[in-house]
C-alpha positions as CSV (number, residue, x, y, z in Angstrom):
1,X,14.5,-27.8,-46.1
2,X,11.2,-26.4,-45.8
3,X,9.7,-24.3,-42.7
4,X,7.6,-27.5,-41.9
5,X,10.3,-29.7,-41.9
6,X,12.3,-28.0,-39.8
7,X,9.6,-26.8,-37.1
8,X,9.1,-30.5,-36.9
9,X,12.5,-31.6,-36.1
10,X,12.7,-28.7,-33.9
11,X,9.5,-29.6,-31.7
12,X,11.5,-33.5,-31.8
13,X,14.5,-32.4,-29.6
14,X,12.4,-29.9,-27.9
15,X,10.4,-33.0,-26.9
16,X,13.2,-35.1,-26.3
17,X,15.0,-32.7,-23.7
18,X,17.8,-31.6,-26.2
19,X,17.1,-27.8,-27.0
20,X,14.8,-24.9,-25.2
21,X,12.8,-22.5,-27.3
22,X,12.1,-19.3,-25.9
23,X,10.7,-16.6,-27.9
24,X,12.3,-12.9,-28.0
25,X,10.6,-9.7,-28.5
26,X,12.0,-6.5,-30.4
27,X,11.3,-3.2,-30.3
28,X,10.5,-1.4,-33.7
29,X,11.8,2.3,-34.5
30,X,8.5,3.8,-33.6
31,X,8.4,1.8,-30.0
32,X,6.3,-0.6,-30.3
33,X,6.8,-4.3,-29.0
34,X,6.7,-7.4,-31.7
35,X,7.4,-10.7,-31.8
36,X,11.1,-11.8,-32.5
37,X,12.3,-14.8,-33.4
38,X,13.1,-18.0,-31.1
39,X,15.9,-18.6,-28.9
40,X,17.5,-21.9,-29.0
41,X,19.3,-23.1,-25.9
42,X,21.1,-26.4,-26.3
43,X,20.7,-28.4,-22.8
44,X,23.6,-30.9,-21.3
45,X,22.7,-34.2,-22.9
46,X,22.6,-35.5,-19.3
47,X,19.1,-33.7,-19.1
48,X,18.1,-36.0,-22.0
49,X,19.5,-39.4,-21.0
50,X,17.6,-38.6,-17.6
51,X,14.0,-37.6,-19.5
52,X,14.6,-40.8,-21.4
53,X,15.1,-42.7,-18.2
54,X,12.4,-41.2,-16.5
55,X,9.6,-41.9,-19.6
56,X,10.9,-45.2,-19.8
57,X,10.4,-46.0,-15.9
58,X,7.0,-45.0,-16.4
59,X,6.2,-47.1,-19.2
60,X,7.6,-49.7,-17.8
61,X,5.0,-49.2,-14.2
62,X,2.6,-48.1,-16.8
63,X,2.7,-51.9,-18.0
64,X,3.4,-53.5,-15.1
65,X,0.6,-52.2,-13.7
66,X,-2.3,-53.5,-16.1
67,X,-0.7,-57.0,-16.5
68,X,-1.6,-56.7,-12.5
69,X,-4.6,-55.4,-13.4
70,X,-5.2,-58.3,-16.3
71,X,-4.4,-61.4,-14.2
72,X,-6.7,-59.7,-11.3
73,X,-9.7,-59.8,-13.6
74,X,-8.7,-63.6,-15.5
75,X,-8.5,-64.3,-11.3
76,X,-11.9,-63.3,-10.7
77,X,-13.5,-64.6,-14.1
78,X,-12.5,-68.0,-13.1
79,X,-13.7,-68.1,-9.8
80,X,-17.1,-65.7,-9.7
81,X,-18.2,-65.1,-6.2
């Protein structure tokens, strides 16, 4: 696989709740700081049932919400003050 393709897939379960990226430092034989590579913690997959959950909650008031919102305004369309 390419870099890209693999940065992608690793930014998916980042996004999804899977995995935690964390980047390192190390020190180089003169003492000076640099970047190291990324840590990859693995979460329970409880955390990402419970992310899933969550976004889907919200979508789900997200849409409830402007069909409120929609039958409001068709309310007051038919019958202008």
């Amino acid at each position: 696989m390419s870099a890209n393709t693999v940065r992608k897939y690793a930014a998916e379960l980042e996004e999804r709740g899977l995995v935690v990226t964390e980047p390192t430092s190390v020190m180089t034989k003169d003492g000076r700081k640099r970047n190291g590579s990324l840590r990859y913690t693995i979460l329970p997959i409880r955390n990402a049932v419970d992310l899933h959950n969550q976004r889907q909650l919200r979508q789900l008031e997200e849409t409830t919400e402007r069909m409120r919102v929609g039958k409001k305004l068709e309310a007051i369309k038919e019958h202008p003050a």
